[in-house]
N, C-alpha and C positions, 0 to 999 in steps of 0.2 A: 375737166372742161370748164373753163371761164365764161360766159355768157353777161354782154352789156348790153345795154336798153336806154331811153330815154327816162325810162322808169325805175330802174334800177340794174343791178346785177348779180348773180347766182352763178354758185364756183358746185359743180355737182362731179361727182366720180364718173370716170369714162364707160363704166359700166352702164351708167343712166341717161347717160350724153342723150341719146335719139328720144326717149322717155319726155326729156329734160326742151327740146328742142320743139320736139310736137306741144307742148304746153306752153313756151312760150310763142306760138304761132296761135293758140288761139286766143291768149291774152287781150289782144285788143280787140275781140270781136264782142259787141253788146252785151250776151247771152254771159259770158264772162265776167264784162266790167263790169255788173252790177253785184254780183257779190263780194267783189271783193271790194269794191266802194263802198261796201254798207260794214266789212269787217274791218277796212280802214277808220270810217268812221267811230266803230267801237273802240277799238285802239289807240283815237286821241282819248276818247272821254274816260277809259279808264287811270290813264296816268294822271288828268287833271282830277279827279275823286280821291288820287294818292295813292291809286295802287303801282309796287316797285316792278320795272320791265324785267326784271327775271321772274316775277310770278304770271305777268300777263304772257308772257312767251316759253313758260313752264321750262326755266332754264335752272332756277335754283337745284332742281334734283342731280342736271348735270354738275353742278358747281358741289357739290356733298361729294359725290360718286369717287375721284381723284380726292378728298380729302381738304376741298377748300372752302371756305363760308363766304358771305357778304355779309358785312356789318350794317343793319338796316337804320 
């Protein structure tokens, strides 16, 4: 399932579709956008301090896993 937003978009397996549907329904509701405004904002200030987006989005392990590195 493909899912677009004003905000972005999220490609999730059809097994999680409705999972996946119900959360973007409460996305914009207050109770919601305030944490994730606050881990958005984490998420600029970490790359400006210099940390690289495969450790902030703890993707490097997946990049080892198949046999592949990022040269930092």
């Amino acid at each position: 399932m493909v899912l677009a937003e004003a905000d972005g978009v999220v490609v999730a397996p059809a097994a999680k579709a409705a999972h996946t549907v119900r959360t973007a329904r409460t996305a914009g509701t207050a109770e919601a956008d305030e944490p994730r405004e606050s881990s958005e904002e984490s998420r600029h200030r970490r790359p400006a301090a210099g940390s690289v987006g495969l450790d902030i989005h703890l993707m490097r392990h997946e990049l080892q896993v198949p046999g592949l590195c990022h040269d930092d």
